[in-house]
C-alpha positions in Angstrom: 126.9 -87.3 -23.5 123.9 -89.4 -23.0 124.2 -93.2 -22.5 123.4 -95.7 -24.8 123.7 -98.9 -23.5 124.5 -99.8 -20.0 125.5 -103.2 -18.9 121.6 -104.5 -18.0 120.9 -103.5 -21.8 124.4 -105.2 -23.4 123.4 -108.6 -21.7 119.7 -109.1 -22.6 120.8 -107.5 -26.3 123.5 -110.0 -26.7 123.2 -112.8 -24.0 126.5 -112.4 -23.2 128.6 -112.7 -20.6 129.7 -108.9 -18.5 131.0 -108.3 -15.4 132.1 -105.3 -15.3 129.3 -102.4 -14.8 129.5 -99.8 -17.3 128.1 -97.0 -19.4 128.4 -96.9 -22.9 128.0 -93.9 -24.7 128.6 -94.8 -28.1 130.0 -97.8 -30.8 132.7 -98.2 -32.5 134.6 -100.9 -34.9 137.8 -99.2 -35.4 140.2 -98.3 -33.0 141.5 -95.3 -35.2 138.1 -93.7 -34.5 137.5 -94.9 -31.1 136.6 -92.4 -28.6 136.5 -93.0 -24.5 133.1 -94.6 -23.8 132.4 -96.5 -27.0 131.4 -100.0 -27.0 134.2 -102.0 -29.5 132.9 -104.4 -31.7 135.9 -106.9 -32.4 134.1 -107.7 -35.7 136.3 -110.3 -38.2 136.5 -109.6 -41.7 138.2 -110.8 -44.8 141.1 -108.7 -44.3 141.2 -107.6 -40.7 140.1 -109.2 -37.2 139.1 -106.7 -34.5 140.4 -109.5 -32.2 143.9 -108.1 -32.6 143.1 -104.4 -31.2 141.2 -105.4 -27.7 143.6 -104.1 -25.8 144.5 -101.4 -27.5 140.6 -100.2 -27.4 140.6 -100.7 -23.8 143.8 -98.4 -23.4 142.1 -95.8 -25.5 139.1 -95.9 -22.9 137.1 -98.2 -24.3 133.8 -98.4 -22.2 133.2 -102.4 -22.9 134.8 -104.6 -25.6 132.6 -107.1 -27.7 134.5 -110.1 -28.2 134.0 -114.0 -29.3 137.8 -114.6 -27.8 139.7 -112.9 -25.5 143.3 -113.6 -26.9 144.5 -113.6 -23.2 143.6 -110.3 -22.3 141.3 -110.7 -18.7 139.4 -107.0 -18.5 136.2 -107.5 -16.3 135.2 -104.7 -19.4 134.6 -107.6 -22.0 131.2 -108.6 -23.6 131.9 -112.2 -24.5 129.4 -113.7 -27.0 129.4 -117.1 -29.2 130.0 -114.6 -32.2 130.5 -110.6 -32.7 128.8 -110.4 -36.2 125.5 -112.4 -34.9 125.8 -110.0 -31.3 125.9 -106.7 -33.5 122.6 -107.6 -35.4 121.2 -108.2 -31.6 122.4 -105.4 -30.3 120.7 -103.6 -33.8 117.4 -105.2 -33.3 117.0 -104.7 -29.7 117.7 -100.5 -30.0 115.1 -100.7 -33.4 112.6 -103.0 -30.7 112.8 -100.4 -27.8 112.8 -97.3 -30.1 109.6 -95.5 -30.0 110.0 -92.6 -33.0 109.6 -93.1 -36.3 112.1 -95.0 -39.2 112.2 -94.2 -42.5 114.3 -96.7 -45.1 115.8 -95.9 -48.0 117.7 -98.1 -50.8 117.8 -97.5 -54.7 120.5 -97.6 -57.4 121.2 -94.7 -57.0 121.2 -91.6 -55.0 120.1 -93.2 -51.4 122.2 -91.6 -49.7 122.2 -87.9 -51.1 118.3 -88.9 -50.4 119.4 -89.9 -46.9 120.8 -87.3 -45.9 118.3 -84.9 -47.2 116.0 -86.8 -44.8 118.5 -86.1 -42.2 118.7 -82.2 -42.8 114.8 -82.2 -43.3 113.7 -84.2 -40.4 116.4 -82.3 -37.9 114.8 -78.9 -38.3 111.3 -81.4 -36.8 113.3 -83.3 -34.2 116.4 -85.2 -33.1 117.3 -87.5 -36.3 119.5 -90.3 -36.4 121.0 -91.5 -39.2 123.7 -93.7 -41.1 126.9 -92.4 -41.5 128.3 -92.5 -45.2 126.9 -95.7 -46.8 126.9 -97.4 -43.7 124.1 -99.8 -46.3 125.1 -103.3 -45.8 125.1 -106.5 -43.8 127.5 -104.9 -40.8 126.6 -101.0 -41.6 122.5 -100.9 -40.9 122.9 -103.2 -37.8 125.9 -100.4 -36.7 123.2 -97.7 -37.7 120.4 -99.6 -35.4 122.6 -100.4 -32.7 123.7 -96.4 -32.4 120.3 -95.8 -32.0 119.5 -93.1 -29.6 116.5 -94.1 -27.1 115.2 -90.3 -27.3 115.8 -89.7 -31.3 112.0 -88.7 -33.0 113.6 -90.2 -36.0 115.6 -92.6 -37.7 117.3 -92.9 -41.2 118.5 -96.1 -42.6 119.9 -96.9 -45.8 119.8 -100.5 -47.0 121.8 -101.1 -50.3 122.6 -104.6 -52.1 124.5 -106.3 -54.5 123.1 -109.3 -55.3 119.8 -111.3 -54.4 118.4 -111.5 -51.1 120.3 -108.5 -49.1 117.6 -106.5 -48.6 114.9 -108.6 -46.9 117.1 -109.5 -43.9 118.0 -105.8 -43.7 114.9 -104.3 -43.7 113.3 -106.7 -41.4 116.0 -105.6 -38.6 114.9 -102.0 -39.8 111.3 -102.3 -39.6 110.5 -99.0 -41.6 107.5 -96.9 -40.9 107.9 -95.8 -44.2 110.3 -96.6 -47.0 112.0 -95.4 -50.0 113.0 -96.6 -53.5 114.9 -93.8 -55.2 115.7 -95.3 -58.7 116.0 -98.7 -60.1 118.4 -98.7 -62.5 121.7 -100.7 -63.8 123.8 -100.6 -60.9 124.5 -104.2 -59.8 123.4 -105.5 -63.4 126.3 -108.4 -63.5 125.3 -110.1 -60.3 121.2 -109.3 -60.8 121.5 -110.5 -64.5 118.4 -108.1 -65.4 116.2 -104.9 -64.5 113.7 -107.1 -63.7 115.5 -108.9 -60.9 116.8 -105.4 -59.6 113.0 -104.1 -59.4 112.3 -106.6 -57.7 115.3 -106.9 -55.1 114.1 -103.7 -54.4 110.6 -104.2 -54.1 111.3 -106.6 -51.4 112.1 -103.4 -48.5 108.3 -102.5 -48.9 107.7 -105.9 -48.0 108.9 -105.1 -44.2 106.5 -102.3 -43.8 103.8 -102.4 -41.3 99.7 -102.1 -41.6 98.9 -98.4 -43.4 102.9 -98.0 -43.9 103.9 -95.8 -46.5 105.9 -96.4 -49.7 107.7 -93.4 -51.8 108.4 -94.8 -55.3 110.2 -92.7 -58.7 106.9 -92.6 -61.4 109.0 -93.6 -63.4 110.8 -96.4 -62.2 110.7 -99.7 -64.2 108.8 -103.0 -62.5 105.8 -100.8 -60.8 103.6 -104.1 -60.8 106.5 -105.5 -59.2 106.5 -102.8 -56.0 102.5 -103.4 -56.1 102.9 -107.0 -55.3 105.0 -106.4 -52.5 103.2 -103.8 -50.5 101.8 -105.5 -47.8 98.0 -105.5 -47.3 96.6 -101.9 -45.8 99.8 -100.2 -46.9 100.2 -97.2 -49.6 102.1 -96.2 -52.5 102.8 -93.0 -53.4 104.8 -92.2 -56.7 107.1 -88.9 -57.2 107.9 -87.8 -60.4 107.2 -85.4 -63.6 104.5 -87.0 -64.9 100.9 -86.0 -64.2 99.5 -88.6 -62.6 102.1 -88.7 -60.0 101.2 -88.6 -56.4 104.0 -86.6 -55.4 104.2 -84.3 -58.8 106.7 -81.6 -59.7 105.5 -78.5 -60.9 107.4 -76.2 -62.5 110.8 -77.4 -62.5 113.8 -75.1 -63.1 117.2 -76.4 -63.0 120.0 -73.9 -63.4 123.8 -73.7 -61.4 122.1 -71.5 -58.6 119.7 -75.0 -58.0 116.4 -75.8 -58.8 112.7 -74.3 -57.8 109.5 -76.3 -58.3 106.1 -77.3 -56.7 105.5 -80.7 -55.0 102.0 -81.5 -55.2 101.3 -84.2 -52.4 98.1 -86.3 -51.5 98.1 -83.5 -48.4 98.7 -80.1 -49.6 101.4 -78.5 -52.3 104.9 -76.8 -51.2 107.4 -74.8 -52.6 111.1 -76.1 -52.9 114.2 -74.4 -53.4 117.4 -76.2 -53.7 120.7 -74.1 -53.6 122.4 -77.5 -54.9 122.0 -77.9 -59.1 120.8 -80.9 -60.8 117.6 -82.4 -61.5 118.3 -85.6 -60.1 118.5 -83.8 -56.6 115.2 -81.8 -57.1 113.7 -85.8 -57.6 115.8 -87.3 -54.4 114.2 -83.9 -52.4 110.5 -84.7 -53.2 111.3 -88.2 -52.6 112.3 -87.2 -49.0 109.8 -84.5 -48.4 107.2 -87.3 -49.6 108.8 -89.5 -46.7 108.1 -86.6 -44.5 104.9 -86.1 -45.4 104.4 -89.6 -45.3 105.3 -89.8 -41.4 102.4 -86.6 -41.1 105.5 -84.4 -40.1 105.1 -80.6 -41.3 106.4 -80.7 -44.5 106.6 -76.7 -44.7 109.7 -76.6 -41.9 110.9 -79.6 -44.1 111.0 -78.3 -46.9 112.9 -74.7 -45.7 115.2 -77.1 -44.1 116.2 -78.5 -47.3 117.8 -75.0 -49.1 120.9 -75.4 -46.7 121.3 -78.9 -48.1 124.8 -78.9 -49.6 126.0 -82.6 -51.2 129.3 -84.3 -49.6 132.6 -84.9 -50.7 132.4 -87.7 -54.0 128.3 -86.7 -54.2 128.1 -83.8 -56.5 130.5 -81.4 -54.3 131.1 -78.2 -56.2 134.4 -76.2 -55.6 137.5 -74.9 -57.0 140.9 -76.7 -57.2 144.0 -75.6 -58.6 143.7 -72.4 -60.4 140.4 -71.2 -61.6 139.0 -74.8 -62.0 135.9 -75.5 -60.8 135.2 -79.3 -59.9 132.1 -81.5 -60.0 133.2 -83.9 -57.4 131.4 -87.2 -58.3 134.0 -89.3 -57.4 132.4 -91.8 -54.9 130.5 -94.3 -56.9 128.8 -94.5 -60.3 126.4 -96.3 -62.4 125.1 -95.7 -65.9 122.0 -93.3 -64.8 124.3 -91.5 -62.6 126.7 -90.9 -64.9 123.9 -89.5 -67.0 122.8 -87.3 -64.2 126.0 -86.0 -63.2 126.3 -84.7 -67.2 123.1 -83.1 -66.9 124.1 -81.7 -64.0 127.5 -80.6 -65.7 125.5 -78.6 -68.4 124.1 -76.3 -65.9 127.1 -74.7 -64.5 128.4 -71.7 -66.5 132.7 -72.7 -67.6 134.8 -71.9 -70.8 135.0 -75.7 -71.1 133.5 -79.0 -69.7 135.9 -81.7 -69.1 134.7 -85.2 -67.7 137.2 -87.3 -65.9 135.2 -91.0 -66.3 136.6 -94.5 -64.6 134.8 -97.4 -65.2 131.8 -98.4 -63.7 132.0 -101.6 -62.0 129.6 -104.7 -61.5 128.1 -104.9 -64.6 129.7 -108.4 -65.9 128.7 -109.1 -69.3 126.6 -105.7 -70.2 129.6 -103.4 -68.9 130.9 -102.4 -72.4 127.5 -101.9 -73.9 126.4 -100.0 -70.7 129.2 -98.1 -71.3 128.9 -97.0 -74.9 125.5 -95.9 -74.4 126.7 -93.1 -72.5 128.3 -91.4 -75.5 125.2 -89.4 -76.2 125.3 -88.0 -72.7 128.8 -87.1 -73.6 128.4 -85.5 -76.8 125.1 -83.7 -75.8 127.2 -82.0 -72.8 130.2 -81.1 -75.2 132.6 -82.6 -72.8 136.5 -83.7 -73.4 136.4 -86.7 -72.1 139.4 -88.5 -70.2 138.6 -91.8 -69.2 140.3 -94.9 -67.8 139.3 -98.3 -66.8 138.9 -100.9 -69.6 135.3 -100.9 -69.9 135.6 -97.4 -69.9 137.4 -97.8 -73.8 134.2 -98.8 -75.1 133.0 -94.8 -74.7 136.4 -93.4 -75.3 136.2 -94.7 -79.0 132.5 -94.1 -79.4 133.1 -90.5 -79.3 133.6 -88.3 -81.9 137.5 -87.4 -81.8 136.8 -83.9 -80.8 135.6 -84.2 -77.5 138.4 -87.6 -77.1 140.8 -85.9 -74.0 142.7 -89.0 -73.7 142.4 -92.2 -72.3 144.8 -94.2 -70.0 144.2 -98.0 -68.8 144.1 -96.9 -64.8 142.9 -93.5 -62.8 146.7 -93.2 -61.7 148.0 -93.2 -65.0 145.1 -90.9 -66.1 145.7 -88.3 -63.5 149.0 -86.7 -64.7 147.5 -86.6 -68.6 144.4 -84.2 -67.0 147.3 -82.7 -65.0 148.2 -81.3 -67.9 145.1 -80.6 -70.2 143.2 -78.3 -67.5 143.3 -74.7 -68.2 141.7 -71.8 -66.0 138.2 -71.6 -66.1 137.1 -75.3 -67.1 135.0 -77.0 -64.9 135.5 -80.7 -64.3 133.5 -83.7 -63.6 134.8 -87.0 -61.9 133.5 -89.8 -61.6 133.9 -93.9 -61.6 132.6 -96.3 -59.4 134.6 -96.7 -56.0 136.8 -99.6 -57.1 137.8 -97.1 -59.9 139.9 -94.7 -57.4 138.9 -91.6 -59.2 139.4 -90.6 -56.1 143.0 -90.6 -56.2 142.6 -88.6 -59.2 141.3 -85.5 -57.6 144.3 -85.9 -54.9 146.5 -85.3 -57.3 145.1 -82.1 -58.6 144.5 -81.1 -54.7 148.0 -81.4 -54.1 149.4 -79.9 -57.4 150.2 -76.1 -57.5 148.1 -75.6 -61.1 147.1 -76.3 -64.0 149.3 -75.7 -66.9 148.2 -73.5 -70.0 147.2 -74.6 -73.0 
């Protein structure tokens, strides 16, 4: 394994103090994980102080150990610095300063990382691509991201998400994009933003990081486009994907059907054909978005683009497969917001079952607009023709906005909801979940997972 950081590189990252001399092959912030030559970041938290596991990284073979107290232990392996949190975004910016491939960033409401790692598959079949793991989005997670950083990558990924105003300029001046990405602007977020207006332009603020003739990758349709145009930076581009026919980055032919979707990305340079083996419009979009970034970085978009019909969604992100007995499940489980709820029922329209059965929780952060943002999804609903079994209080306001037909059931938490579905799944449905991550839906495909099978209507 090759070394990241050696001791030389720790010191002038960090300004620390390091006596040991050592070699550290990669980073870690949790001792579970931890493998022998990581760097441990004793990071403090609301909940948790990495403070408490220094020894126990070093006895797991720790390579160093970042720390802003020692709590006795004396190990000639410890990185001392006046604070681990402001050392991590040093460590981050030094591996982005001495990086000489190319970064691409990526945030939006939804759908950054399905779009991140479509970047990932597409750029690997170009070169060695580095990118975040999971959402690894926020204030500790694209610092991580930087600081794992390989010298030698040709690439890196980073996705940059927020919550409320401000995030995303600190985070994307650490990432310094070549190019950067906005896949939607939607809802998520709306009780801390207050309006679509403020989202747009939260978002807007990553293309102001880019530098001279950078390169931004925006939806057509995305609301506050005079917003993104006031941020781009003098001598800097922006390219729009989308249906419509003025796009920059236009979809041609689309066909969407359980086996994927086919279509033709016109592009300022050239047109290619895509082939998903993954359904759902929404990830025909987040591929052009990503094969725009790649054409974007001048990267041949052909290789690219044949790269991207192996790309198969994780686990919570639109995972297709079969659970109990002759259920198929839409596995949404990881996060929500109203347009990807939307999406995911287009996408549950698609796939051949004897019924369609949607598992909702609620989707969180919307403050004052959540039960109206959630009763406006009862046309998505109804137009899929799926029983619906939801849970979560804000989810109520759907429940009873649906005609009684397609009401499953409705329970006030996803554990309480889990054992009701238990019991209403027959062979050959296929299911949808999803809820936002505070929702634990979860939970409620563990329980199916671990149950022996449905019972019969």
């Amino acid at each position: 394994m090759s070394i990241l950081w050696t001791s030389a590189d720790l010191r002038a990252a960090t300004g620390g103090t390091l006596e040991a001399d050592v070699s550290v092959t990669g980073i870690s912030i949790d001792t579970r994980t931890l493998v022998p030559g990581d760097l441990f970041i004793a990071l403090r938290g609301e909940t948790s102080d990495g403070h408490e596991h220094v020894q126990q990284a070093l006895d797991r073979g720790a390579a160093c150990v970042l720390v802003h107290e020692t709590g006795g232990v004396d190990d000639p392996r410890l990185l001392i610095v006046p604070d681990t949190m402001t050392a991590l975004v040093n460590l981050g910016r030094y591996a982005r300063a001495r990086f000489r491939g190319k970064v691409i960033a990526v945030t939006g409401s939804v759908g950054k990382t399905t779009t991140k790692d479509m970047l990932k598959v597409a750029l690997s079949a170009i070169g060695p691509t580095h990118a975040a793991i999971a959402s690894y989005n926020n204030h500790w997670g694209v610092p991580l991201t930087l600081a794992r950083l390989p010298q030698n990558a040709s690439f890196c990924v980073s996705e940059i998400g927020m919550n409320h105003v401000g995030e995303i300029a600190p985070l994307a001046a650490q990432v310094r994009p070549d190019v950067a990405v906005i896949t939607t602007i939607g809802t998520a977020h709306l009780g801390h933003m207050g309006s679509l207006e403020a989202i747009a332009r939260e978002k807007a603020s990553l293309l102001s990081a880019l530098p001279p003739q950078g390169i931004a990758v925006v939806p057509d349709d995305a609301p506050g486009q005079d917003l993104l145009m006031s941020a781009l930076p003098e001598g800097c581009t922006l390219w729009r994907s989308g249906l419509s026919p003025n796009a920059d980055l236009r979809l041609e032919g689309l066909e969407c059907s359980a086996q994927g979707s086919q279509y033709t990305l016109h592009m300022p340079i050239g047109t290619v054909s895509v082939t998903l083996t993954a359904p759902g419009e929404h990830l025909a979009r987040n591929a052009a978005l990503a094969l725009g970034a790649v054409t974007a970085l001048g990267e041949n978009i052909k290789t690219a683009a044949e790269a991207l019909k192996d790309f198969v969604p994780g686990a919570g992100r639109g995972q297709i497969r079969t659970i109990l007995k002759d259920v198929q499940l839409l596995d949404e489980s990881y996060n929500a917001s109203t347009p990807s709820v939307r999406a995911a029922l287009a996408t549950l329209v698609l796939l051949p079952a004897q019924r369609h059965v949607a598992a909702l929780g609620d989707i969180r952060e919307l403050g004052t607009f959540a039960d109206a943002e959630h009763r406006s999804l009862a046309d998505a609903v109804t137009k899929a023709g799926a029983l619906a079994f939801c849970c979560g209080p804000h989810m109520r306001s759907l429940y009873d906005a649906l005609p009684s037909t397609l009401q499953g059931g409705y329970a006030g938490d996803a554990a309480s909801l889990a054992p009701m579905l238990l019991n209403a799944l027959r062979p050959g449905d296929l299911l949808l979940v999803k809820g936002s991550f505070g929702s634990r839906m979860r939970d409620v495909i563990s329980v199916l997972d671990n149950a022996a099978s449905p019972v019969s209507a």
